[in-house]
Rosetta silent file (secondary structure, phi, psi, omega in degrees, C-alpha in Angstrom):
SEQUENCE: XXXXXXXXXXXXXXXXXXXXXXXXXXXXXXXXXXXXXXXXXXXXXXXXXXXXXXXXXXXXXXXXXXXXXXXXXXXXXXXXXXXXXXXXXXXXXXXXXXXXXXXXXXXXXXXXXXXXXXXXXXXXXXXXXXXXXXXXXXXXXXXXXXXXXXXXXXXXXXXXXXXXXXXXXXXXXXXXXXXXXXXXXXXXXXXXXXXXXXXXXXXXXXXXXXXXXXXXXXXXXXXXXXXXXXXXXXXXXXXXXXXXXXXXXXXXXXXXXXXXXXXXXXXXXXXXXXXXXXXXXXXXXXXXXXXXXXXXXXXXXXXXXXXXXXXXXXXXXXX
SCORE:     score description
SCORE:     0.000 S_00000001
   1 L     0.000  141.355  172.201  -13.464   25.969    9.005 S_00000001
   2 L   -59.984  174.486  167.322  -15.790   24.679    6.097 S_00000001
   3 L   -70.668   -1.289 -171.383  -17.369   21.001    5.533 S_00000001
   4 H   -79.478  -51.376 -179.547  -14.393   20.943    3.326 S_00000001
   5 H   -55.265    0.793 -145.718  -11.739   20.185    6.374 S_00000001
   6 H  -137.355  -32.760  179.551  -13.828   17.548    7.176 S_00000001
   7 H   -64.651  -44.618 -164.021  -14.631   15.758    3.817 S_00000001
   8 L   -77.223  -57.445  172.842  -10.333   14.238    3.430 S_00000001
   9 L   -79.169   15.752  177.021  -11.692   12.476    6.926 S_00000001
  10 L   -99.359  -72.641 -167.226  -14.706   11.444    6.006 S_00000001
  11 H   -41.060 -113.228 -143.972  -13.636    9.476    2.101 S_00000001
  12 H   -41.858   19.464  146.086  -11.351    7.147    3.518 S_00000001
  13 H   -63.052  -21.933  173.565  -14.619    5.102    5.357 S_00000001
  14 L   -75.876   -0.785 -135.633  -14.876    4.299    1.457 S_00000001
  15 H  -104.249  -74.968  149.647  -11.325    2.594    1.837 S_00000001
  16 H   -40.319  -30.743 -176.548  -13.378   -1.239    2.655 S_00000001
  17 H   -70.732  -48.019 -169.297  -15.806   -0.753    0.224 S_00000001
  18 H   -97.002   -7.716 -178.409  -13.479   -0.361   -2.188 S_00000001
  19 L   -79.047  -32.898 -176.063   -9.892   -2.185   -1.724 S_00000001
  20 H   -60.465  -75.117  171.743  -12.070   -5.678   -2.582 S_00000001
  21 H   -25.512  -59.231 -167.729  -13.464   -4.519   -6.036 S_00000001
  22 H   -83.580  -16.372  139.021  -11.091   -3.060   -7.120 S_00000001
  23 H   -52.989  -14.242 -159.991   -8.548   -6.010   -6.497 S_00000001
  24 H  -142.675   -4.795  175.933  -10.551   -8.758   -8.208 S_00000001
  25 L  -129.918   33.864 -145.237  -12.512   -6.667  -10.953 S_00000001
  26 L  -153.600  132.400 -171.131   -9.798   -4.208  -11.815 S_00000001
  27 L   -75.214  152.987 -166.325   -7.035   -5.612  -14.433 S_00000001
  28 H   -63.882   -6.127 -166.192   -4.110   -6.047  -11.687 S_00000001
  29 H   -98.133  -61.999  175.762   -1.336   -3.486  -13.181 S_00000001
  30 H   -40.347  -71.304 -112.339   -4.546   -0.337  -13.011 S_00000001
  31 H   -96.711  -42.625  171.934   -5.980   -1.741   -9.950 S_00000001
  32 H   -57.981  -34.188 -158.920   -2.283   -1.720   -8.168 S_00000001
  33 H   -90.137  -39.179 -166.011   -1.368    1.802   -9.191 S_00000001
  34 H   -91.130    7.622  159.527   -5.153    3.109   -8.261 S_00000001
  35 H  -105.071  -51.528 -178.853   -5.236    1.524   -4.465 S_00000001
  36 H   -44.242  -49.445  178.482   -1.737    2.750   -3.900 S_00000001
  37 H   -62.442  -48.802 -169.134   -2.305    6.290   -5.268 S_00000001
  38 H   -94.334    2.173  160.412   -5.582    6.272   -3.032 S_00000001
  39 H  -101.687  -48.058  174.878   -3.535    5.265    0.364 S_00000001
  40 H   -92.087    3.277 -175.802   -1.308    8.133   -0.196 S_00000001
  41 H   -87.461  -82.235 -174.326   -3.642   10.802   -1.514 S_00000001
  42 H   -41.534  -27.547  160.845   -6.093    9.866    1.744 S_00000001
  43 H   -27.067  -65.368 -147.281   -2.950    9.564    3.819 S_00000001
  44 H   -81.653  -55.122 -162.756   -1.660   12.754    3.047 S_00000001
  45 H   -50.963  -45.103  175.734   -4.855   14.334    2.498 S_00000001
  46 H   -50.134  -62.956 -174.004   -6.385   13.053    6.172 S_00000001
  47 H   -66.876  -57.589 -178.834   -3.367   14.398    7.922 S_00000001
  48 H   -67.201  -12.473  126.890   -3.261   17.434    6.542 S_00000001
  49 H   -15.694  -79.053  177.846   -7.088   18.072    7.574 S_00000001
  50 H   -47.043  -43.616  176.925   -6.001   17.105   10.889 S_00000001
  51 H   -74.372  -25.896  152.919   -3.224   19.785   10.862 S_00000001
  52 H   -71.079  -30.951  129.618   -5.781   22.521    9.980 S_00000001
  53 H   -15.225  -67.074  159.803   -7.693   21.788   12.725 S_00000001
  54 H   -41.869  -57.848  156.169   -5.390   22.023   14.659 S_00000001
  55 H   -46.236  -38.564  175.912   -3.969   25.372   13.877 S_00000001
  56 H   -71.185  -25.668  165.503   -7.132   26.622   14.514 S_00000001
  57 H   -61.611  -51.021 -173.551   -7.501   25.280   17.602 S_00000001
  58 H   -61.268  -64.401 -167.753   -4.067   26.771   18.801 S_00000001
  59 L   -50.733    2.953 -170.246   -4.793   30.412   17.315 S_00000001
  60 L   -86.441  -32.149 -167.325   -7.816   30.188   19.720 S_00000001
  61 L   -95.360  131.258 -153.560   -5.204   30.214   22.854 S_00000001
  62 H   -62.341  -55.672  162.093   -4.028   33.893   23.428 S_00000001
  63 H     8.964 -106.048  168.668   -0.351   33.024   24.132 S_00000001
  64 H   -26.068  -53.551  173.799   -0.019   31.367   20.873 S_00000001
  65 H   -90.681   15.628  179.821   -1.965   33.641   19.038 S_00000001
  66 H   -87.371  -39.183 -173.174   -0.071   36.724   20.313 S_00000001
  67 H   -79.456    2.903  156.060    2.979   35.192   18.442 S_00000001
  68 L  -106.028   16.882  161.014    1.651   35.297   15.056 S_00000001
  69 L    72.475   12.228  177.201    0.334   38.690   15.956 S_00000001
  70 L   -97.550  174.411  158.610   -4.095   37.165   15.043 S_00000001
  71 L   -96.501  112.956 -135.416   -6.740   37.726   17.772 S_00000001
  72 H   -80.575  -14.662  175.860   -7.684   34.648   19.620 S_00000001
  73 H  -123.428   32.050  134.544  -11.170   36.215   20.071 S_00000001
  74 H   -74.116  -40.766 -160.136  -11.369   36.817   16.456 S_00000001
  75 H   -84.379  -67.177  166.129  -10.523   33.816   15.809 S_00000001
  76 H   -42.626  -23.159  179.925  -13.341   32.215   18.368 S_00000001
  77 H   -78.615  -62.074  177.868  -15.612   34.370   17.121 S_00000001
  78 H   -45.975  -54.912  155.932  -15.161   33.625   13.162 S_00000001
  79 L   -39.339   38.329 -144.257  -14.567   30.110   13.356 S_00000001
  80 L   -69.727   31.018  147.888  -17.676   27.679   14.483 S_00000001
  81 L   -53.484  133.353 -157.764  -15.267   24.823   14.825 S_00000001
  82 L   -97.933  144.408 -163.632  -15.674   23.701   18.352 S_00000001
  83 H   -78.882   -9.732  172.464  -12.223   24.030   20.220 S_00000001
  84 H   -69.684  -27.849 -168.767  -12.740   19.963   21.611 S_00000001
  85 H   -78.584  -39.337  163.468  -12.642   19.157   17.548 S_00000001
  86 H   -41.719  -57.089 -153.624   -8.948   20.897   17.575 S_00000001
  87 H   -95.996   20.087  179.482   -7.718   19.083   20.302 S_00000001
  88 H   -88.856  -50.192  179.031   -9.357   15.637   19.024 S_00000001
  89 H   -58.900  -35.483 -162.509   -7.341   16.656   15.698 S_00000001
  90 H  -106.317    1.036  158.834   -4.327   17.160   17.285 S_00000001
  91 H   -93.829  -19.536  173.269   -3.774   13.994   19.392 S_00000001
  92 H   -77.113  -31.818  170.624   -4.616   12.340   16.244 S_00000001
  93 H   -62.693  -19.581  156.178   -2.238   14.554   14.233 S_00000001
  94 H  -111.754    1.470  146.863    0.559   13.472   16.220 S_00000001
  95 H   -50.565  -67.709 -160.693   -0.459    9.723   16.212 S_00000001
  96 H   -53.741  -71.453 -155.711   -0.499    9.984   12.635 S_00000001
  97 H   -81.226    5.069  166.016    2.878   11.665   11.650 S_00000001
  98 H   -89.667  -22.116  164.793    4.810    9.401   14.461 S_00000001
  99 H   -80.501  -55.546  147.173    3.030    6.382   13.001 S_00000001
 100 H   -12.573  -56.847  167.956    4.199    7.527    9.457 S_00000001
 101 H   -48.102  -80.043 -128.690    7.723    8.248   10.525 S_00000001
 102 H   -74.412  -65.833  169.311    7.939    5.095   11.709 S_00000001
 103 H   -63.561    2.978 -173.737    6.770    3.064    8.971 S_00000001
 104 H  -101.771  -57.278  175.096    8.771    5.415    6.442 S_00000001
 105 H   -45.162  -83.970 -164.597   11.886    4.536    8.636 S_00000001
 106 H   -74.471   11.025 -165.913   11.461    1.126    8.700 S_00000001
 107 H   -89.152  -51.130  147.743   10.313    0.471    5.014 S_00000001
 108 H    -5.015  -88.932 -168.755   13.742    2.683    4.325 S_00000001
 109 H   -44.977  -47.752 -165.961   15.883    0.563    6.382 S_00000001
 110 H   -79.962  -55.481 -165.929   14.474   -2.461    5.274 S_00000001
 111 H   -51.684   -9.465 -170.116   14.394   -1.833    1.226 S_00000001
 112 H   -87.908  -20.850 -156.367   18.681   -0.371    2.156 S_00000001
 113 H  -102.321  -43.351  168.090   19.762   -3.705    3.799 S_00000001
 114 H   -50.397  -36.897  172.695   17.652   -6.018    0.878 S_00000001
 115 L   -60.310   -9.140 -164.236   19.967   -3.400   -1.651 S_00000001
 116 L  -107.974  -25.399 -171.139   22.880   -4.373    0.147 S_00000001
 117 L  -107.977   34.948  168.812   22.161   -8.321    0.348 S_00000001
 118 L  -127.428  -53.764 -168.474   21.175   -8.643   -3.081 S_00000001
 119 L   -53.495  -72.995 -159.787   24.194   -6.790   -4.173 S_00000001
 120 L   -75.764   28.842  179.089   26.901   -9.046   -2.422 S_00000001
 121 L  -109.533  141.095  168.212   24.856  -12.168   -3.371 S_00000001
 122 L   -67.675  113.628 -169.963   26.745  -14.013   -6.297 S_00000001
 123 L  -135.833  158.789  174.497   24.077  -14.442   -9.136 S_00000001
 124 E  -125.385  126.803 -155.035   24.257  -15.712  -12.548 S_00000001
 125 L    29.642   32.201  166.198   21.553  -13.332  -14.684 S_00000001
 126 L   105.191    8.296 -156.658   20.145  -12.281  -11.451 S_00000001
 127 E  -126.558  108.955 -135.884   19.210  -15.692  -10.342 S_00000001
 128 E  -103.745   64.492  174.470   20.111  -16.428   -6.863 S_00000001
 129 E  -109.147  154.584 -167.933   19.890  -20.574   -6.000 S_00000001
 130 L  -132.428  167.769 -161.347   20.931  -21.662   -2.469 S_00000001
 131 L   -85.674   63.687 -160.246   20.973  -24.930   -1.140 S_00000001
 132 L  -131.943  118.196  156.652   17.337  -25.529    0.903 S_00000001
 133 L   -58.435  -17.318  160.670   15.254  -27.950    1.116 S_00000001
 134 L   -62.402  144.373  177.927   12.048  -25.976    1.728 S_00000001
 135 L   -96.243  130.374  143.513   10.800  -24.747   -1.481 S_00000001
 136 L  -138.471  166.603  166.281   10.843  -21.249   -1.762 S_00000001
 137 E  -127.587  144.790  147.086   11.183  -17.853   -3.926 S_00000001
 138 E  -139.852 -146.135 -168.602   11.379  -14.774   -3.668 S_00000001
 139 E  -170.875  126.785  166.391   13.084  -11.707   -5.344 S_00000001
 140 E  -116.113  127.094 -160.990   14.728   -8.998   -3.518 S_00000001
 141 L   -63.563  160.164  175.489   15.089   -5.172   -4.805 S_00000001
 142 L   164.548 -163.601 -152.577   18.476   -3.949   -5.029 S_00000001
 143 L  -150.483  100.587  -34.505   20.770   -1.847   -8.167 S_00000001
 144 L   -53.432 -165.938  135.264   20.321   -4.899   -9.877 S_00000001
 145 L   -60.247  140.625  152.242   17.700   -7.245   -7.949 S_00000001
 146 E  -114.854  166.737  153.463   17.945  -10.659   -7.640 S_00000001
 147 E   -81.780  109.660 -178.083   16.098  -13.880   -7.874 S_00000001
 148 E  -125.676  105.541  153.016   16.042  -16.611   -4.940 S_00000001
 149 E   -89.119  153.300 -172.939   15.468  -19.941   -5.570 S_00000001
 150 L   -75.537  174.052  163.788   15.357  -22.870   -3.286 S_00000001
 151 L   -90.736  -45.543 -161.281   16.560  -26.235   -4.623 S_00000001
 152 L   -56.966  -25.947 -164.812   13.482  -27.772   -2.644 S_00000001
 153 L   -64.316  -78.893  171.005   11.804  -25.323   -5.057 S_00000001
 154 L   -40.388  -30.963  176.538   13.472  -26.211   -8.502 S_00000001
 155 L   -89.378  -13.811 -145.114   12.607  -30.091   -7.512 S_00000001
 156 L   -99.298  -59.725  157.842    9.242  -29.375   -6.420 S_00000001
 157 L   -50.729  146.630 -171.201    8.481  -27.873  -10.212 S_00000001
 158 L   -97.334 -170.551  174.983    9.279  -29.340  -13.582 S_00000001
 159 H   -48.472  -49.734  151.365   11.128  -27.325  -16.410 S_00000001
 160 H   -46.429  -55.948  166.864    8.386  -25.484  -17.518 S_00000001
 161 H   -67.482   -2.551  162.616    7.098  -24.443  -14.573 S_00000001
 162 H   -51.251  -52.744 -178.818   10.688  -23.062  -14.059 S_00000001
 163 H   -65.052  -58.374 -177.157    9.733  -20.449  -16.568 S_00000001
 164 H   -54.800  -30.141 -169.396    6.661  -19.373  -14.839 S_00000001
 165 H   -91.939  -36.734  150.675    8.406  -18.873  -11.541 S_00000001
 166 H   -46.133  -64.048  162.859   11.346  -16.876  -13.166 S_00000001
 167 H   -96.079   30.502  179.478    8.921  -14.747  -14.805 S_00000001
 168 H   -96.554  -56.272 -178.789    6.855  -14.246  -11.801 S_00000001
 169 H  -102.429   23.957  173.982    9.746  -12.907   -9.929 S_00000001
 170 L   -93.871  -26.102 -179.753   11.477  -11.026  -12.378 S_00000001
 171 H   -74.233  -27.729  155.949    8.196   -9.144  -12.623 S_00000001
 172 H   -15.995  -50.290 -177.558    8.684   -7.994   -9.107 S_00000001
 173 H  -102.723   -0.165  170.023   11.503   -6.376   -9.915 S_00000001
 174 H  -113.178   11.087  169.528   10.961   -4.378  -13.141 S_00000001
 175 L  -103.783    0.654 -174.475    7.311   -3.355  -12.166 S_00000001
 176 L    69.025   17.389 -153.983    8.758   -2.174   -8.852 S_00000001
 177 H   -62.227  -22.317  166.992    6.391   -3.642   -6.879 S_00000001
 178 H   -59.062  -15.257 -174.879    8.063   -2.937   -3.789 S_00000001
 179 H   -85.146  -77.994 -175.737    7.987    1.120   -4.186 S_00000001
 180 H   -31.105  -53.938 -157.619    3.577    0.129   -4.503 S_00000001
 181 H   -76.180  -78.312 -145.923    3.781   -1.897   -1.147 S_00000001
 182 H   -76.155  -31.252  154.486    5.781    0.481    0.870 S_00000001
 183 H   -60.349  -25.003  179.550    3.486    3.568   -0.386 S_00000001
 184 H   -87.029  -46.946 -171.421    0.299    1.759    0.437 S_00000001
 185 H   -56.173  -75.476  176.973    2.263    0.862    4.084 S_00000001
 186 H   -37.171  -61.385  166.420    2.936    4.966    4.794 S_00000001
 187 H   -71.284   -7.178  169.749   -0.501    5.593    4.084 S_00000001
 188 H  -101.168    6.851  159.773   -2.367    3.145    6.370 S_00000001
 189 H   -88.804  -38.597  161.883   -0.193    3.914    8.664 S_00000001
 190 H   -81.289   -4.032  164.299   -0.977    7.289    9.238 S_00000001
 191 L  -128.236  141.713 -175.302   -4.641    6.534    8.870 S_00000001
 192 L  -105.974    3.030  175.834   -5.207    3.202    9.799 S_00000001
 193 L   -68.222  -22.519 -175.267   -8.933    3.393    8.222 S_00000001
 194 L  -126.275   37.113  156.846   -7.094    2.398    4.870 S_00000001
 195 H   -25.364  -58.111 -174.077   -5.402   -0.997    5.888 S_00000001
 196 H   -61.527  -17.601 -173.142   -7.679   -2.481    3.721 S_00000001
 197 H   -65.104  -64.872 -163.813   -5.983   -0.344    0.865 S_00000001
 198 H   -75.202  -17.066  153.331   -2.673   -1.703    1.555 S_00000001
 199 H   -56.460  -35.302  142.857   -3.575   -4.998    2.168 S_00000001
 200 H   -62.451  -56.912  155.421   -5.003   -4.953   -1.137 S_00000001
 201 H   -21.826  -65.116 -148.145   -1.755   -3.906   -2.780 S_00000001
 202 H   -73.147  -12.411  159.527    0.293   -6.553   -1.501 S_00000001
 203 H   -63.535  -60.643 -159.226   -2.467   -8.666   -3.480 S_00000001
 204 H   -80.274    1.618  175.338   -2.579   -7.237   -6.881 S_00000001
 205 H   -87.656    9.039  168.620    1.022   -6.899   -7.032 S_00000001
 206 H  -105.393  -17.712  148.470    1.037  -11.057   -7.006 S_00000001
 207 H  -108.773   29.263  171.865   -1.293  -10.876   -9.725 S_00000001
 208 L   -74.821  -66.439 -173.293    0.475   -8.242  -11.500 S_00000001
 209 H   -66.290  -25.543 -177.481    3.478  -10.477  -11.408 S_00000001
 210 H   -92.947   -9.737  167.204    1.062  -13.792  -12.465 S_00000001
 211 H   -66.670  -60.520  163.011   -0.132  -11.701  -15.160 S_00000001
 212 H   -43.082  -58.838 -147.225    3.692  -11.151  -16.776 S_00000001
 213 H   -63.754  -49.918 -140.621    4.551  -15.347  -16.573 S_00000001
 214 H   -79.285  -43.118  172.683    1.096  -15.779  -18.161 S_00000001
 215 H   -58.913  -45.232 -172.893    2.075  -12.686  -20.968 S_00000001
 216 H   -82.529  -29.084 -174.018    6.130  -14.407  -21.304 S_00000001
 217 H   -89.509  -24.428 -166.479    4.635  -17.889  -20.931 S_00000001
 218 L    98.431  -24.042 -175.030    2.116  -17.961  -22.908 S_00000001
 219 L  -158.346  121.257 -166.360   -0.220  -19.963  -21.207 S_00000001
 220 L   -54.667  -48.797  168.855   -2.688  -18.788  -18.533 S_00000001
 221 L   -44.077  -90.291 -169.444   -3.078  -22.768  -17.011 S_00000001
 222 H   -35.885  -29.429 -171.794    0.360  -23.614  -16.479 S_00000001
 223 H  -107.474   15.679  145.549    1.165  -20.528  -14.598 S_00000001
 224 H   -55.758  -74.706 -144.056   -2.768  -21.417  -12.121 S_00000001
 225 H   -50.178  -55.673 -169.409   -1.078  -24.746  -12.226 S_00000001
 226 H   -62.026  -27.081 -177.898    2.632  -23.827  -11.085 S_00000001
 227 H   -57.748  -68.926  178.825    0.974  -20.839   -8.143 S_00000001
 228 H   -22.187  -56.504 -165.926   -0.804  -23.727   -6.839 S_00000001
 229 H   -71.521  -43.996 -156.817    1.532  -26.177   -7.060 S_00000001
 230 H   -63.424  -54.815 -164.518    4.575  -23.783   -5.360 S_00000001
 231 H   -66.639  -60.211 -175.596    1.736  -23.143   -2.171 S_00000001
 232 H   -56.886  -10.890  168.037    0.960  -26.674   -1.522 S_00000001
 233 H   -74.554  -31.259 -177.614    4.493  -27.283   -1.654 S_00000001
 234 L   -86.621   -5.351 -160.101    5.290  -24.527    1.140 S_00000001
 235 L   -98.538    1.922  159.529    2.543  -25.043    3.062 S_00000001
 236 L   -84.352  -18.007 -166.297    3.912  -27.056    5.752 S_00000001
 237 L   -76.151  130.048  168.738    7.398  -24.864    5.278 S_00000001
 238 L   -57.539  131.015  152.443    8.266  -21.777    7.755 S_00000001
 239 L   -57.388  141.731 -168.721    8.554  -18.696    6.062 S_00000001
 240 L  -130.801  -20.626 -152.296   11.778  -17.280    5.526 S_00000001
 241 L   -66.428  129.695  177.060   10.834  -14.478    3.342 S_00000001
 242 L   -61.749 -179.815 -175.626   12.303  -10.828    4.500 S_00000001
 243 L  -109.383   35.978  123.378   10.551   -8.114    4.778 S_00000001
 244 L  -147.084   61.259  165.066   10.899   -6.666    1.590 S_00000001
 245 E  -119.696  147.704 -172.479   10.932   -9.491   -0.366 S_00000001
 246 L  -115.664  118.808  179.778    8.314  -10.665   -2.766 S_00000001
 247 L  -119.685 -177.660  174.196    7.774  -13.964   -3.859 S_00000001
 248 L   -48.168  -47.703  177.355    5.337  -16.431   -6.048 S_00000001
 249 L   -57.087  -20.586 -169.168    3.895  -17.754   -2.711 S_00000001
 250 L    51.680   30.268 -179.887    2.432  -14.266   -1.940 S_00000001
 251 L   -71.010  166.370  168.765    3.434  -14.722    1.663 S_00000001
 252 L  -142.898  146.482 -154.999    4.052  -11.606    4.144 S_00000001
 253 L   -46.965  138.564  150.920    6.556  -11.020    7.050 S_00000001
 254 L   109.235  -25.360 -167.206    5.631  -12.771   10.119 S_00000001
 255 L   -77.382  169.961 -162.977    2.879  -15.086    8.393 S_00000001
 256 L  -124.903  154.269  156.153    4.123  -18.994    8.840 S_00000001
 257 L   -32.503  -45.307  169.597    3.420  -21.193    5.336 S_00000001
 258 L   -94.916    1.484  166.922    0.322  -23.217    7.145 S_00000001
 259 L   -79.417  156.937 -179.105   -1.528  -20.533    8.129 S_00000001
 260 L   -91.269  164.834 -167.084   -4.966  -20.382    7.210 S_00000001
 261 L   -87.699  162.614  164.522   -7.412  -17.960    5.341 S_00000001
 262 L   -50.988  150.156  164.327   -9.870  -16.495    7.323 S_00000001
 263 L   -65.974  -10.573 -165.010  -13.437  -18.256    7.007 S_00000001
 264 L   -87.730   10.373 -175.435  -14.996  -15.073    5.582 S_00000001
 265 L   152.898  158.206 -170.300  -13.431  -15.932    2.297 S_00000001
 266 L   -56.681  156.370  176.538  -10.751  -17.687   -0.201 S_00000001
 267 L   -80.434 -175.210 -163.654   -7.384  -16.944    0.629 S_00000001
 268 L   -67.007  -59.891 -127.363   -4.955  -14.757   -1.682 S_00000001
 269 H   -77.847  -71.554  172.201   -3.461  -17.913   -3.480 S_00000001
 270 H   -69.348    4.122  165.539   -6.951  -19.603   -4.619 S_00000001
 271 H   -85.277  -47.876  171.874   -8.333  -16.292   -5.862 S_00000001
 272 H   -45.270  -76.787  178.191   -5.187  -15.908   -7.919 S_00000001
 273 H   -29.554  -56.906 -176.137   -5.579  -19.083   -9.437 S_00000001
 274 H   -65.657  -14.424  156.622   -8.873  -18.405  -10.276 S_00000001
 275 H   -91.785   -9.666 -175.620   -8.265  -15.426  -11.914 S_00000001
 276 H   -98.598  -34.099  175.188   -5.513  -16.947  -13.930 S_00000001
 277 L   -70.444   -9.593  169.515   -8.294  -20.228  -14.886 S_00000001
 278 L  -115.230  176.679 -163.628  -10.556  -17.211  -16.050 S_00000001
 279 L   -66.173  156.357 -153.902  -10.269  -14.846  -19.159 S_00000001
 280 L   -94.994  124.647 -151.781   -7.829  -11.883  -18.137 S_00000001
 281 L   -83.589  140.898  168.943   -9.517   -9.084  -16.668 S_00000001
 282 L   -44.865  178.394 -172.542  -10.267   -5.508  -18.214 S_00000001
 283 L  -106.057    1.894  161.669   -9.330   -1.678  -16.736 S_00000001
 284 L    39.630  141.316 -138.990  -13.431   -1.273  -15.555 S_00000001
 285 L  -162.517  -17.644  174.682  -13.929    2.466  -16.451 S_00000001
 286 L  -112.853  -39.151  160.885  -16.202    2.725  -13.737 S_00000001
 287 H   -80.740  -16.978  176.712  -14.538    1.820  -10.983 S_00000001
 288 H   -61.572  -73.310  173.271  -11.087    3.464  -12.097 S_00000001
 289 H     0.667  -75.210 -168.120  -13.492    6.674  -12.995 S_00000001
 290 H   -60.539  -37.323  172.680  -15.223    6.521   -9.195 S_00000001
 291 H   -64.047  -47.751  178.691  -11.601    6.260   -7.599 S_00000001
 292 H   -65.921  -25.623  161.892   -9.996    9.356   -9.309 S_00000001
 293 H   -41.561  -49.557 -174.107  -13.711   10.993   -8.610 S_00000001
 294 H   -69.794  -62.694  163.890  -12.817   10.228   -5.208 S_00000001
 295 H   -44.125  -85.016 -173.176   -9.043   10.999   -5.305 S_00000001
 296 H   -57.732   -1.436  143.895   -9.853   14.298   -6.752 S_00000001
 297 H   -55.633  -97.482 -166.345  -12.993   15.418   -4.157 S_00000001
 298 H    -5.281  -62.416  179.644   -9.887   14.767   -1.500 S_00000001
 299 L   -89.879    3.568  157.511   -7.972   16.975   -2.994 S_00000001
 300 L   -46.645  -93.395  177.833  -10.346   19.767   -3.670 S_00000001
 301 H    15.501  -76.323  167.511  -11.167   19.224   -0.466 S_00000001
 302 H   -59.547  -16.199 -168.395   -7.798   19.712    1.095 S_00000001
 303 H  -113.196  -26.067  164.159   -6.853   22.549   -0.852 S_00000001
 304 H   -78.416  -50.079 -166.649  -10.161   24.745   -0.001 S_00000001
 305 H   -68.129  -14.138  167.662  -10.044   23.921    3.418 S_00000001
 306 H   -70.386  -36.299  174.407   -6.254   25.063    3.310 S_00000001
 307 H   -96.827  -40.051  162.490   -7.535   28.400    1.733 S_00000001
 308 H   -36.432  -61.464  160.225  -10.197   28.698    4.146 S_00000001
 309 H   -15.645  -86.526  165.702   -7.229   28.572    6.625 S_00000001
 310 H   -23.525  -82.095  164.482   -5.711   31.024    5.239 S_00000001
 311 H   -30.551  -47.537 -161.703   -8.632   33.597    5.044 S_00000001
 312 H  -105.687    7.737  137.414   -8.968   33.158    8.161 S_00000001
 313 H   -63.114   -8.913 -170.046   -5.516   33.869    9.693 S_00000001
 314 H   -75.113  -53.111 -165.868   -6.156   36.789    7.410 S_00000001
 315 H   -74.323  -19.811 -173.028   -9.281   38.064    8.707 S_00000001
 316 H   -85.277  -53.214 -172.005   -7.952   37.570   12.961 S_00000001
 317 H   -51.554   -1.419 -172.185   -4.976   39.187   11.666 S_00000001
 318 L   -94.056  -20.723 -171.675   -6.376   42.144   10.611 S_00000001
 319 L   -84.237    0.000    0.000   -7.815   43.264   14.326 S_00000001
């Protein structure tokens, strides 16, 4: 095998460099669709690398390479891939698709059971209010979706800010943001080098959604002022939110209300604001440009090193 097999495991070290930028300089609807798209192209792309490797590695051991009828010391000969690089690939290659499964399973399971408890919840134009004194929102996917507000919520905001929080989680559900999330999920799971990808995601799809209130509202302040106001209201509050529900708060399963940002930088919540108190950001042409540069090396990449493959069951198979 070429430097080509090698390249799809290589890129996604570019995966940190690149989830930050392209979150916070990247207008949030582009910036969403181009980290997702680059967690499942490097996903996909990684593993199958690893799965050519592999093969090659097998066709080296005679057994195995008597049943597709190649010559295993054709194949050692032809081949400089060292047979330790196979069997590196192929402990990772089944980390990888059982870590995949697994997060495909449960993202499944969970988005079937949110479809089913949005359906039998009693809504009046989708809008979901239960009786809680914590404020919260969210919005859960479903055939329709709904919207769930708290009461503590609805008190903690005035009438306006009603509007902002409506169209914050209505955009959840007609941008799909939950499809972005769960695609971003699959691919750091089989490579766990692009965390930062998906971790990113679950960001711009809260300023995706603060982008809509600010486009239906009208006014760019009011919906800083209303993010703000919703987190300091919650931040003493447990989290309740499921796990695939998306709300205003930008919380994620397992996180508590009071937890804190790391020291190494603002949390999700004050960056949003601060992107909503500044002028609304452009589609940068240079960084979309360098990711599909990137996305499409990968898949060169993957698809010569796939035809190398080939030749070369071709050429053992011929002795």
């Amino acid at each position: 095998m070429h430097i080509a097999v090698y390249l799809p495991l290589l890129l996604p070290l570019l995966a940190p460099l690149g989830a930050r930028p392209l979150s916070e300089r990247c207008e949030p609807r582009l910036a969403t669709w181009l980290l997702a798209a680059s967690a499942v192209v490097l996903g996909v792309a990684s593993t199958i690398s690893l799965g050519l490797l592999t093969v090659v590695g097998l066709i080296r051991v005679p057994q195995l390479a008597g049943l597709g009828h190649w010559s295993a010391q054709a194949a050692q000969r032809d081949d400089p891939a060292e047979l330790s690089v196979s069997l590196i690939a192929g402990l990772l290659l089944g980390s990888a698709v059982v870590m995949a499964a697994r997060m495909l399973w449960r993202r499944a399971r969970t988005l079937a059971a949110a479809a089913l408890e949005a359906a039998c919840m009693p809504a009046r134009d989708g809008l979901v209010v239960v009786e809680d004194e914590a404020p919260d929102a969210f919005a859960i996917p479903g055939m329709p979706g709904r919207v769930v507000v708290s009461t503590g919520m609805l008190r903690t905001l005035d009438e306006a800010e009603h509007d902002v929080l409506l169209a914050h989680e209505r955009a959840h559900l007609t941008g799909h943001h939950y499809a972005f999330v769960a695609l971003a999920q699959i691919g750091a799971a089989a490579n766990p080098l692009l965390r930062p990808l998906a971790t990113a995601v679950t960001y711009t799809i809260e300023r995706w959604a603060d982008e809509n209130a600010a486009a239906a509202t009208g006014d760019r302040t009011r919906v800083a002022r209303s993010v703000g106001k919703a987190a300091l209201a919650a931040r003493r509050s447990p989290a309740r939110i499921r796990g695939a529900a998306m709300g205003i708060l930008g919380r994620r399963p397992g996180r508590r209300a009071g937890h804190r940002p790391r020291p190494a930088g603002a949390g999700p919540v004050p960056r949003r604001v601060a992107a909503l108190l500044a002028p609304p950001l452009g589609g940068h042409p240079v960084l979309a440009a360098a990711t599909t540069a990137v996305l499409a090396a990968t898949t060169l990449s993957t698809a010569e090193a796939a035809h190398d493959l080939h030749r070369l069951l071709e050429t053992v198979g011929a002795w």
